[in-house]
C-alpha positions as CSV (number, residue, x, y, z in Angstrom):
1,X,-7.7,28.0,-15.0
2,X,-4.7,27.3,-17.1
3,X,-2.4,24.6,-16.3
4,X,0.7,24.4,-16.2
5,X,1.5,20.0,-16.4
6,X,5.6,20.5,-15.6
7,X,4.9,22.6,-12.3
8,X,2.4,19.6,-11.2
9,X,3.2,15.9,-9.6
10,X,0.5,13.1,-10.3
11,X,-1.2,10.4,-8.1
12,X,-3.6,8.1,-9.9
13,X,-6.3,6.2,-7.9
14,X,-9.7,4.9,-8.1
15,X,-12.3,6.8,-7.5
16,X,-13.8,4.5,-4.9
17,X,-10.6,5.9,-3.0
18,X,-10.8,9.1,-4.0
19,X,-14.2,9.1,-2.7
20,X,-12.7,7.6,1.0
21,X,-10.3,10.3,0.9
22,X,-13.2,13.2,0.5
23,X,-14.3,12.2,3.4
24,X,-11.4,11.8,5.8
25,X,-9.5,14.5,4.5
26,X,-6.1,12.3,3.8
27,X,-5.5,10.6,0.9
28,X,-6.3,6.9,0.4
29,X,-3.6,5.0,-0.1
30,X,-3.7,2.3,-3.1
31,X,-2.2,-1.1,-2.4
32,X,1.1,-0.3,-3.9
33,X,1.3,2.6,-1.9
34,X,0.8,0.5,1.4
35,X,3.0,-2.7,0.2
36,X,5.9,0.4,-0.5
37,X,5.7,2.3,2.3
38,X,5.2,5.5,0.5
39,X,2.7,7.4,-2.0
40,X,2.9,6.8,-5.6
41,X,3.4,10.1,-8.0
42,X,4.0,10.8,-11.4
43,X,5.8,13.7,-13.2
44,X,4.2,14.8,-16.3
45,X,6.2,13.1,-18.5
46,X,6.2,9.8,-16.9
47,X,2.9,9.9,-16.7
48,X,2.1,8.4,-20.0
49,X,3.9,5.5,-19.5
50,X,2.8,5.1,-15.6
51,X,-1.3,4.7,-17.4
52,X,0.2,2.2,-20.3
53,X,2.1,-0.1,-17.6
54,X,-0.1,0.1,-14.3
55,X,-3.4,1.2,-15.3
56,X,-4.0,-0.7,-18.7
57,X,-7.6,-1.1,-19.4
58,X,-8.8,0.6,-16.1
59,X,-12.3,2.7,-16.2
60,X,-13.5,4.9,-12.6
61,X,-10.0,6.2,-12.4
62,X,-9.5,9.4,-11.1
63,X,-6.0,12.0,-11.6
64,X,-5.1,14.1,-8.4
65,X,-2.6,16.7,-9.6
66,X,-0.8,18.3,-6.5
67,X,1.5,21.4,-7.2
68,X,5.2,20.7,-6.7
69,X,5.6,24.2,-5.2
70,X,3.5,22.9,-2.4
71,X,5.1,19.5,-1.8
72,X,8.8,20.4,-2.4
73,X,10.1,19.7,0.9
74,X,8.1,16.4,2.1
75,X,8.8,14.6,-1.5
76,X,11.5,12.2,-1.7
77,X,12.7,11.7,-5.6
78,X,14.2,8.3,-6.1
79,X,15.3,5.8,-8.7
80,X,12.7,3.7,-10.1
81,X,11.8,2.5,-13.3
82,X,14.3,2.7,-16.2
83,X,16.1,4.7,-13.1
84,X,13.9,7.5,-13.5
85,X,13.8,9.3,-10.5
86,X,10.1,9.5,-9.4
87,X,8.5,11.6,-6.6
88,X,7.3,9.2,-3.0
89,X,6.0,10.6,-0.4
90,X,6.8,8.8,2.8
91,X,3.6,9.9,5.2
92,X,0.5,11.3,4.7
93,X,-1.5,14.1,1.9
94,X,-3.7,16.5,3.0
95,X,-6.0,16.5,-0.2
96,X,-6.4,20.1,0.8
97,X,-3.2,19.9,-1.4
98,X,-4.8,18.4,-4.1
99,X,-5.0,21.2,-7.4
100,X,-7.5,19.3,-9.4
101,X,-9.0,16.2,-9.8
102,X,-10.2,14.6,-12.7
103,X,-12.0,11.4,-14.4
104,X,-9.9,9.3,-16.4
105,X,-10.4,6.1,-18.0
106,X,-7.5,4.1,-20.0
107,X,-8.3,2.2,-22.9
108,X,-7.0,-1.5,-23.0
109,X,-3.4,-0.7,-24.3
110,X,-3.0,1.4,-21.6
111,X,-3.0,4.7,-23.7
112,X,-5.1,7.8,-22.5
113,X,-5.5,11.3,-24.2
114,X,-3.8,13.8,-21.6
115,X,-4.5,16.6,-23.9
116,X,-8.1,16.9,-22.8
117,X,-7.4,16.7,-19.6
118,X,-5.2,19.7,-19.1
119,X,-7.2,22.2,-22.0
């Protein structure tokens, strides 16, 4: 399968949560995602910077891509860090959504190689 990383939005989580979310169907939501009120995601190029300052040092992570084709409607883009505007989701995900999932870890300065990850 060739990816496409532009056409995708990003959700990390652990893969403890992950795992709760293969069994219920719904994503599990993080604790920043229940202290906000909405899901967490990532556009390709912020997510770089979203590993270095939230996930520094982090192993048993796991990266949910979710196609923005199939999400369009229910995402809500708003200001947010360096006001970026970043992609929240204010309800629930079907992880029937959910493209691909993969393990990442990120290395104590928070970098990761992303180029592996979408060959």
């Amino acid at each position: 399968m060739i990816i496409e990383p532009e056409k995708y939005i990003y959700k990390i989580t652990s893969n403890e949560l992950w795992n709760i979310s293969l069994k219920t169907g719904t994503l599990a939501l993080t604790k920043s995602d229940i202290a906000d009120g909405f899901i967490h995601f990532s556009n390709f190029n912020q997510l770089k910077e979203t590993l270095r300052l939230h996930f520094r040092g982090q192993k048993d992570l796991v990266l949910l891509a979710i196609a923005l084709r199939d999400i369009i409607n229910s995402i809500k883009w708003e200001k947010s860090r360096n006001n970026e505007l970043f992609p929240h989701l204010y309800g629930e995900l079907n992880i029937d959504l959910v493209r691909f999932a993969k393990p990442i870890n990120v290395d104590n300065e928070g970098n990761i190689n992303l180029s592996e990850i979408f060959k």
